[in-house]
C-alpha positions as CSV (number, residue, x, y, z in Angstrom):
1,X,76.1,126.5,120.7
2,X,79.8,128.0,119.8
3,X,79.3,129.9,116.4
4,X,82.9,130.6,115.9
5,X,84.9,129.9,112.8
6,X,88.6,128.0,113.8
7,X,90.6,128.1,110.3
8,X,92.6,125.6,109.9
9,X,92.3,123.9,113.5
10,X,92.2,120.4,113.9
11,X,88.0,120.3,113.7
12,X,88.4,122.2,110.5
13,X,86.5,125.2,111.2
14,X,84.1,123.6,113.5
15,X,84.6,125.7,117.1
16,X,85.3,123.4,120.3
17,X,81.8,123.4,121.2
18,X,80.6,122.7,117.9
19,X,82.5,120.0,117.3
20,X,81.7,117.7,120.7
21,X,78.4,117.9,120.2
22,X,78.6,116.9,116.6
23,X,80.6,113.7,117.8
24,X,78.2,113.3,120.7
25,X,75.6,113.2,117.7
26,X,77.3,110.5,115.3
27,X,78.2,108.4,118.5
28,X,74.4,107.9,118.3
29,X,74.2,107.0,115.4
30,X,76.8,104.4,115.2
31,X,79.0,106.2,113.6
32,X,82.8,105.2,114.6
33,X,85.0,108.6,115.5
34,X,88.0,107.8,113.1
35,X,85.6,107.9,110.4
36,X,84.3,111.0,110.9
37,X,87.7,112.5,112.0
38,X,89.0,111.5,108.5
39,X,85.9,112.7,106.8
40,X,85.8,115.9,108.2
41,X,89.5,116.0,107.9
42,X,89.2,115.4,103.6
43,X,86.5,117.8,103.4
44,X,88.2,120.9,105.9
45,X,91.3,121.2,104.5
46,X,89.8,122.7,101.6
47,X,91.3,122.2,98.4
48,X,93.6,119.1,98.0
49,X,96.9,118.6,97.3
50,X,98.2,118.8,93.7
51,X,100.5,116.7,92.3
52,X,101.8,117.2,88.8
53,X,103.1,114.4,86.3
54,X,106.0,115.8,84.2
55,X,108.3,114.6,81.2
56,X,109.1,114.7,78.2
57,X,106.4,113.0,75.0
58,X,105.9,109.4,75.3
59,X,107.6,108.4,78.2
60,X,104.7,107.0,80.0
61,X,102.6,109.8,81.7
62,X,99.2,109.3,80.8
63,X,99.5,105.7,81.2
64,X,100.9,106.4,84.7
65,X,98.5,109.1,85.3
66,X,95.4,106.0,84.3
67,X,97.6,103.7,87.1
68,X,97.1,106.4,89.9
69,X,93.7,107.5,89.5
70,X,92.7,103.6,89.1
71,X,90.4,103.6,85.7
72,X,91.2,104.6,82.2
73,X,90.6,108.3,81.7
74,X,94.1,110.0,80.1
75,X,94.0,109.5,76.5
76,X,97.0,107.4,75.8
77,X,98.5,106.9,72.2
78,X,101.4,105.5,70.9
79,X,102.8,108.8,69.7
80,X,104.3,111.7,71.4
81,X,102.5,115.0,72.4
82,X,98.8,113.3,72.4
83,X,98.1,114.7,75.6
84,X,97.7,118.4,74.4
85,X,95.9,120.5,77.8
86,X,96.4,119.9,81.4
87,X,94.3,117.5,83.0
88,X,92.7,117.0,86.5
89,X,91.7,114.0,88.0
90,X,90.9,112.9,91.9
91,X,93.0,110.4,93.1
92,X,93.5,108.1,96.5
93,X,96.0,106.3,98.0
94,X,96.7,104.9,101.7
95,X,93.2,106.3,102.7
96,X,94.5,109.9,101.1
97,X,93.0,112.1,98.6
98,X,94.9,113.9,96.0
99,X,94.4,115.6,92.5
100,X,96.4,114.4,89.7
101,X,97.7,116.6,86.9
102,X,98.4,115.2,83.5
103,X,100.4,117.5,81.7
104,X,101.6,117.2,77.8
105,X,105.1,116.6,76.7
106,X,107.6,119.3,75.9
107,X,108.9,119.9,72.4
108,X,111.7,121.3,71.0
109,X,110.8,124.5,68.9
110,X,112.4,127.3,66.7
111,X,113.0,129.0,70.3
112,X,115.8,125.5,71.3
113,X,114.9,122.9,73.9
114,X,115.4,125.2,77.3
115,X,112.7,127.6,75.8
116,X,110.4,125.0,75.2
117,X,111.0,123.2,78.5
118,X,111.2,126.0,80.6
119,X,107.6,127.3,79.4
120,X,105.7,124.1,79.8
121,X,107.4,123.4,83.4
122,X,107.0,126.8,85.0
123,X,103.4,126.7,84.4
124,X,103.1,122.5,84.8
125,X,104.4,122.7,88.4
126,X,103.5,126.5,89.7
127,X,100.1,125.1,91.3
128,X,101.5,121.7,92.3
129,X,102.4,120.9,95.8
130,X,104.6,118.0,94.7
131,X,106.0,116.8,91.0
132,X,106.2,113.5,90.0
133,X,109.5,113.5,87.4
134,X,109.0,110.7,84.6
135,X,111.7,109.2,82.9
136,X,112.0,106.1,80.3
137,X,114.4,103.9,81.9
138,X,115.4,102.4,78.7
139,X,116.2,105.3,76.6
140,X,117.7,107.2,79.5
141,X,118.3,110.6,81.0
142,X,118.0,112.7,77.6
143,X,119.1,116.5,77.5
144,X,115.8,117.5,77.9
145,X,115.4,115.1,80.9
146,X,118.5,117.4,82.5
147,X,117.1,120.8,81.4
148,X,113.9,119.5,82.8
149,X,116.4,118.8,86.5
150,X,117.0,122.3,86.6
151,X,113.9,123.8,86.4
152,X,112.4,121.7,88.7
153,X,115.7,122.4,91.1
154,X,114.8,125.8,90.8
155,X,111.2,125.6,91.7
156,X,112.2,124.1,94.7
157,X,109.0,121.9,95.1
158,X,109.4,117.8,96.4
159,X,109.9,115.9,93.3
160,X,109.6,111.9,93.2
161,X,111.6,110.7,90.1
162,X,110.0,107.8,88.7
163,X,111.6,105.3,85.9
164,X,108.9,104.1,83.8
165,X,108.8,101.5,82.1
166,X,110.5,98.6,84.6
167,X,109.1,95.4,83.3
168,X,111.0,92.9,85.4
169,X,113.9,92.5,87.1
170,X,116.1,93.1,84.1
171,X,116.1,96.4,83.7
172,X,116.2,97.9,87.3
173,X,120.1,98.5,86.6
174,X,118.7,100.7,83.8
175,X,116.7,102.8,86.2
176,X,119.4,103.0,88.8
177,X,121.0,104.8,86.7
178,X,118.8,107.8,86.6
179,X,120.5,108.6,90.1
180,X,123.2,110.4,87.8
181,X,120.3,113.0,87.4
182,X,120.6,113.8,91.4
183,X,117.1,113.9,92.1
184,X,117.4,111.0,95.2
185,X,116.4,107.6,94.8
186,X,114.6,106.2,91.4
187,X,111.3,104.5,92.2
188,X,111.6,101.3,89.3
189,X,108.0,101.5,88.3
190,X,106.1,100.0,84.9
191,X,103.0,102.2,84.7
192,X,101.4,99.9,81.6
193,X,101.6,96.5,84.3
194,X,101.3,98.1,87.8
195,X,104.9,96.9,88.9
196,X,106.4,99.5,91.6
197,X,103.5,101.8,91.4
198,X,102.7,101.2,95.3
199,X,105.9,101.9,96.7
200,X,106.0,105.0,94.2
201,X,102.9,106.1,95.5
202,X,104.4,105.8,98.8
203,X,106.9,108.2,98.4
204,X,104.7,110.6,97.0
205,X,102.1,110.6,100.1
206,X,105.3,111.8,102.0
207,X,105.6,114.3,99.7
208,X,102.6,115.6,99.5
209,X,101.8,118.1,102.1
210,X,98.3,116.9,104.0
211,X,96.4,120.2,103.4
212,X,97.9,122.8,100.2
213,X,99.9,125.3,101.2
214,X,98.5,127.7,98.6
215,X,95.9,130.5,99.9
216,X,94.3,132.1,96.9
217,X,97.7,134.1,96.5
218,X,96.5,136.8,99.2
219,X,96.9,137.3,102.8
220,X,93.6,138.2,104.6
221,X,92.6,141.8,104.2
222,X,94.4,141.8,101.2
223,X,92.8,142.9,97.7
224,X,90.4,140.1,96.5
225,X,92.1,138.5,93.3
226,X,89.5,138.4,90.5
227,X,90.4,136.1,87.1
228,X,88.9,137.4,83.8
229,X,88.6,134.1,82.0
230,X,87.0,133.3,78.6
231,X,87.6,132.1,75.0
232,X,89.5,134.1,72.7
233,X,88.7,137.9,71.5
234,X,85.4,137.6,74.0
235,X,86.3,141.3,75.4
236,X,88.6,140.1,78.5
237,X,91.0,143.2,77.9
238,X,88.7,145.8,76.8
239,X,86.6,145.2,80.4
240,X,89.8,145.3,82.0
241,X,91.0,148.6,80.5
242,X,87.1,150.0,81.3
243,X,87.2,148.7,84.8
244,X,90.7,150.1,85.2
245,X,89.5,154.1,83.4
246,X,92.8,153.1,80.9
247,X,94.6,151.5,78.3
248,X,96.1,149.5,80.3
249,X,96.2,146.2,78.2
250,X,96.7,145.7,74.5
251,X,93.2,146.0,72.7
252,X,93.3,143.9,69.3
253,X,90.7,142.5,66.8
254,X,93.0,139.6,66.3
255,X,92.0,137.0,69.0
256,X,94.7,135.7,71.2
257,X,96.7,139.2,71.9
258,X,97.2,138.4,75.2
259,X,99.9,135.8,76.0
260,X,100.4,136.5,79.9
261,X,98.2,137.3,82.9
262,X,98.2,140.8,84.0
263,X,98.0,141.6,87.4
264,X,96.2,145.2,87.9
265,X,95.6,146.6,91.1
266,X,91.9,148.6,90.5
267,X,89.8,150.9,92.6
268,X,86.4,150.0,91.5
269,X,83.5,150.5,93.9
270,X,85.3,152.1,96.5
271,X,87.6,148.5,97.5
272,X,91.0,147.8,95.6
273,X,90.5,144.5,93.3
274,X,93.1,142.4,91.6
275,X,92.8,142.2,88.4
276,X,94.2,138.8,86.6
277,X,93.2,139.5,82.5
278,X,94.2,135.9,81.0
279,X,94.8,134.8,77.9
280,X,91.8,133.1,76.4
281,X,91.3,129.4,76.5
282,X,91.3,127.4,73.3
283,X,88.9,124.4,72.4
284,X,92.2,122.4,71.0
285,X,95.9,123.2,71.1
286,X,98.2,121.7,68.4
287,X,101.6,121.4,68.8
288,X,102.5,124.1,66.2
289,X,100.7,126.4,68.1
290,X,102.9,126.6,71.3
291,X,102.0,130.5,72.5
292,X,98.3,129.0,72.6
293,X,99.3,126.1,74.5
294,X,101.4,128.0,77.0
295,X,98.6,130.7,77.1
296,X,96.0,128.0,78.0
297,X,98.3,126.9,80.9
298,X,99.1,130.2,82.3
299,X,94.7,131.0,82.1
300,X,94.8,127.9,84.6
301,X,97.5,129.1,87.1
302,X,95.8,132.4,87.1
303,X,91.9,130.8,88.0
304,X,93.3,128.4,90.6
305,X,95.4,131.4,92.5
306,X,91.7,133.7,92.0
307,X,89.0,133.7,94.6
308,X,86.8,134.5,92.3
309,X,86.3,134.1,87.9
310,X,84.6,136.7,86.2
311,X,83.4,134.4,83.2
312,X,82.8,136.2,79.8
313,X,80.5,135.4,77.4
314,X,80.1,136.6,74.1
315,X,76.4,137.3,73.5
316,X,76.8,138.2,69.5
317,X,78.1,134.3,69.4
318,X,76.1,131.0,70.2
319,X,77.4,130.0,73.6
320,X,80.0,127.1,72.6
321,X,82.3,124.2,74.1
322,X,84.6,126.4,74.6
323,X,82.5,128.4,77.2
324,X,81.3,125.8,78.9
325,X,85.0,124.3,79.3
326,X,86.0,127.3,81.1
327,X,82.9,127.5,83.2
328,X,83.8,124.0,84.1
329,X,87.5,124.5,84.8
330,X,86.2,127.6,87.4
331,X,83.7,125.4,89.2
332,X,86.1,122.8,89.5
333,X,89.3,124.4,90.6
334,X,86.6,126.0,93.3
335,X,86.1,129.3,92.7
336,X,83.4,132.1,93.1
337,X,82.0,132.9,89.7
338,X,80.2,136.1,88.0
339,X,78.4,135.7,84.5
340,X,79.3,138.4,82.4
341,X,77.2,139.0,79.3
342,X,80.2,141.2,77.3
343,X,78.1,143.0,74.1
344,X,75.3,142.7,75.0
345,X,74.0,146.2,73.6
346,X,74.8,145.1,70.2
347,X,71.9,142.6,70.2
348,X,68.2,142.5,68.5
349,X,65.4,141.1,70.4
350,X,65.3,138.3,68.4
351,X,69.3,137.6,69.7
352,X,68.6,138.5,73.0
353,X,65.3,135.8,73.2
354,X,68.0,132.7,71.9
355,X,70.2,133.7,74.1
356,X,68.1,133.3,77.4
357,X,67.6,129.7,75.9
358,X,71.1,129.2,75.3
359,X,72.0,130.5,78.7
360,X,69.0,128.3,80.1
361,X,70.7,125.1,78.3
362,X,74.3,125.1,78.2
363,X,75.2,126.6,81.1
364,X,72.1,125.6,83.2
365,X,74.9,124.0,85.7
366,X,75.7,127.5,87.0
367,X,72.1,128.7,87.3
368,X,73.3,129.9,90.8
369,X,76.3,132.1,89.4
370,X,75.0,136.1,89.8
371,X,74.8,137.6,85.8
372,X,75.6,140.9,84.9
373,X,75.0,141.8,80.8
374,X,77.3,144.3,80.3
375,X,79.1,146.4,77.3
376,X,83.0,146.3,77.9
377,X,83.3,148.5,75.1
378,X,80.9,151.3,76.2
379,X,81.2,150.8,79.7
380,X,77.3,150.2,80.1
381,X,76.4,148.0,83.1
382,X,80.0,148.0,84.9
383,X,78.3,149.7,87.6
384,X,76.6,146.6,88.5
385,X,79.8,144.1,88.4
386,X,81.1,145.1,91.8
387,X,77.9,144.0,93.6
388,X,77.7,140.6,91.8
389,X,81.2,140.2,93.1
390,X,80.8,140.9,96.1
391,X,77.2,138.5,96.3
392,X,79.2,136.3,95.0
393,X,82.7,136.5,97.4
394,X,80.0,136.3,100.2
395,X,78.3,133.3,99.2
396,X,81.8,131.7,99.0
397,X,82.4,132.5,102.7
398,X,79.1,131.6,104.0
399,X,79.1,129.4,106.7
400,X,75.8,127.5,108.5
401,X,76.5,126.5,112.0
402,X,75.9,122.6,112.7
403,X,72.5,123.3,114.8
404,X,70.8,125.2,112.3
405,X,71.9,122.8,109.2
406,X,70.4,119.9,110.7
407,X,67.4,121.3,111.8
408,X,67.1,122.0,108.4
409,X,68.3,118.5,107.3
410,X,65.4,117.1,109.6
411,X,62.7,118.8,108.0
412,X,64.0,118.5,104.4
413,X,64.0,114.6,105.0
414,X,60.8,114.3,106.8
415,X,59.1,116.6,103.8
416,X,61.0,114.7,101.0
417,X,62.5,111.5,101.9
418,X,64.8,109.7,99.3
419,X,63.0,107.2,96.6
420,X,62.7,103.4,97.7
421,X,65.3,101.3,96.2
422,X,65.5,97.7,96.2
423,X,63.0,97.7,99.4
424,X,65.1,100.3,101.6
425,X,65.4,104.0,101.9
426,X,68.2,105.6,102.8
427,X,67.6,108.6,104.9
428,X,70.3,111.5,105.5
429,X,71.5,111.2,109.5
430,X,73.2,114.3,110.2
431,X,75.6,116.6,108.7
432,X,78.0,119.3,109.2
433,X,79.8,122.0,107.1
434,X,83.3,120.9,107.3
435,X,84.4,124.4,105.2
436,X,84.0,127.2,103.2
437,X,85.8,129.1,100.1
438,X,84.1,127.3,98.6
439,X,81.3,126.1,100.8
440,X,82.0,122.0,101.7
441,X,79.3,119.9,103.6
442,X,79.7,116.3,104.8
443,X,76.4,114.2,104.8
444,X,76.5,111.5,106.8
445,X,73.5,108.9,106.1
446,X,72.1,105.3,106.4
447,X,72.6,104.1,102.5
448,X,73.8,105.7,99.6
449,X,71.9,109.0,98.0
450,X,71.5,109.2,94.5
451,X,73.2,111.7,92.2
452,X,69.0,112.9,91.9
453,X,68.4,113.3,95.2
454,X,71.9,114.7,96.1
455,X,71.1,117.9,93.4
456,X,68.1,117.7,94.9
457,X,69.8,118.6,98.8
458,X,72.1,121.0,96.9
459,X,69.0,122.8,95.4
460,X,67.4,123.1,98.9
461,X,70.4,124.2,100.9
462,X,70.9,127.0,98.2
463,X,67.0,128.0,98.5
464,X,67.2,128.5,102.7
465,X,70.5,129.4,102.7
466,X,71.7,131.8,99.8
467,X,75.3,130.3,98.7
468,X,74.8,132.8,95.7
469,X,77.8,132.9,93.3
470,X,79.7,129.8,94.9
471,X,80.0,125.9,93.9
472,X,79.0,123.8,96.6
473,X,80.9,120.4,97.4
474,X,79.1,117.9,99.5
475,X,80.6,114.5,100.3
476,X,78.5,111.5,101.6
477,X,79.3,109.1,104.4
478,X,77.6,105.8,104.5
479,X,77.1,104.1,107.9
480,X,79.2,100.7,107.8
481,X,77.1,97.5,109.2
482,X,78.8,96.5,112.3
483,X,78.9,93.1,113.8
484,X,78.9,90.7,110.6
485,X,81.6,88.8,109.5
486,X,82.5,88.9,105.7
């Protein structure tokens, strides 16, 4: 069998060998091969394409953002600015996967409107592969609307102007006007009754790219970008000036110092790392507190261009929201993670025996995720935060050729088959990993596996096959009954 690793071929990074005899495989099991072409197809192009939904308050975003994704998930109020962090959801349309991102409204502040605007957009559209631009039709294009035109001109990414609120045929002449803002065509849309949505959604498969074009920010060979993410006054600088043998980063008891990520070039452990020190992430962001807000944003641009989030955690404090937020925004945008246990000298062994619960509890999800406890003040323990990163980088890059997995598969199912529901059991087929970074495997079985039993597969293929320090993605195909008529 071909063991060799295509990136970015057509078969994902199945080699040619690989990938016939996987086909020859789900031929035999009735699979069709468009379906598993499109399957493998979602899950090897790694991450999906991002498209952001920007405008100005209470034109219609969330509500649009709730028509795309199909269910009601934005929080949408009649009031401007309710949508206060940026939010990720999965979408499809036309058989394509996409993420959404719901972003809040831009205020005017003390700084004037292109301020304002121009720090909410930068960061709204930097990891987006296409903008959707919303505008209320009835009010018009505002002066924010035209700052807004600019900055998106200058980013230079596809944007799909969209005149919200269209309720009949009426008002199209009011969003035919918005082609005074010189963004192409206005797609007439009413995101609170559906009408226009489709064609809308049209345009923005075509401007969508079919895989991201973003690569982690690095070439290959390049220093390995690392993200230093956590909440507020958890120690993020002070490990970054230890790791660096400087001051290279403002240290301050107030929390929140840092406003911007700092990119540092380090020698640590005999490799050159990129640093990313982020401002921390806040529980809740009010609209008075718009250097927090913008800080938050920025902490996500810098974890989705990392490979890998070095996740600090505050062992003097009970483990929080806040911490598992972040933990959750790392897993999902993808990433490699380190725990890092920042003060943990300071504790007694009372502290330190809560802790281990705590950890055990609230962050139980990242069991897998290598821990270091460490002291960024005195430097104790930074020895051993280069090998975790490395386990970790490795397990994010680990790939299990096709053979070998469902050899595996065959015995896990033949030693634990799934529970008997409603007088069948649905058994797992075949499989295949479809990619790594992180690691993404495609199940493809005779019914549909439970969330239990899915863990359950997750657990296992982490037992025989390390994936140490890396999410794992794994996407379930159900063989379709053939030859009925509905």
């Amino acid at each position: 069998m071909n063991d060799q690793i295509h990136t970015g071929d057509e078969h994902g990074e199945l080699g040619d060998a690989e990938y016939a005899e996987f086909m020859e495989l789900a031929a035999l099991e009735g699979f069709e091969a468009d379906e598993i072409e499109s399957e493998l197809a979602a899950a090897g192009h790694g991450p999906l394409p991002v498209l952001a939904v920007v405008g100005r308050p209470n034109v219609g975003k969330s509500t649009l953002v709730n028509r795309i994704i199909g269910r009601r998930e934005a929080v949408v109020e009649d009031r401007p600015g309710v949508t206060r962090d940026r939010v990720t959801y999965e979408a499809e349309w036309a058989g394509r996967r996409f993420k959404v991102v719901d972003t809040g409204g831009w205020e005017q502040d003390v700084l004037g409107i292109d301020a304002s605007v121009a720090a909410q957009a930068e960061f709204a559209i930097e990891a987006a592969d296409a903008v959707v631009f919303v505008v209320d039709s009835v009010v018009g294009a505002t002066d924010t609307d035209e700052a807004v035109v600019k900055l998106l001109r200058r980013a230079g990414k596809p944007v799909v102007l969209c005149a919200n609120k269209v309720d009949g045929p009426s008002a199209e002449a009011d969003a035919a006007a918005l082609w005074s803002l010189g963004l192409g065509e206005p797609h007439p849309v009413s995101a609170l009754h559906g009408r226009g949505t489709g064609d809308m959604l049209d345009a923005v498969l075509e401007a969508l790219p079919e895989a991201p074009s973003q690569t982690f920010g690095t070439a290959v060979g390049g220093p390995r970008r690392i993200a230093l993410i956590g909440r507020p006054n958890v120690g993020k600088s002070s490990m970054l000036n230890k790791v660096a043998g400087e001051e290279r980063v403002v240290v301050n008891e107030l929390a929140g110092t840092t406003r911007d990520p700092v990119d540092e070039l380090i020698e640590l452990g005999g490799k050159t790392w990129k640093f990313v020190d982020t401002a921390g992430i806040r529980r809740r962001v009010h609209l008075q507190e718009g250097a927090d807000y913008y800080a938050s944003l920025r902490t996500a641009a810098a974890v989705e261009k990392a490979e890998l989030a070095v996740v600090l955690i505050d062992a003097s404090e009970s483990i929080s929201v806040q911490d598992q937020r972040i933990v959750t925004m790392a897993v999902e945008a993808g990433r490699a993670m380190v725990l890092a246990i920042n003060k943990w000298d300071t504790l007694d062994e009372e502290r330190r025996f809560y802790l281990e619960r705590e950890i055990e509890t609230e962050l139980g999800q990242i069991a897998w995720a290598p821990r270091v406890n460490v002291s960024a003040k005195t430097g104790r323990h930074m020895e051993k935060l280069v090998p975790a990163m490395e386990t970790a980088l490795a397990g994010w890059e680990t790939r299990v050729p096709t053979g070998r997995l469902n050899a595996f598969l065959g015995e896990l199912v033949a030693g634990h088959p799934h529970p008997i529901r409603g007088g069948k059991q649905p058994r797992i087929l075949f499989g295949t990993q479809a990619g790594t970074r992180p690691p993404r495997f495609v199940l493809f079985a005779s019914g549909f596996l439970e969330a239990g039993y899915r863990r359950f597969v997750e657990r296992r293929l982490r037992e025989e096959f390390g994936f140490e320090g890396t999410p794992i993605h794994i996407s379930v195909r159900v063989r379709e009954k053939r030859g009925r008529k509905k």
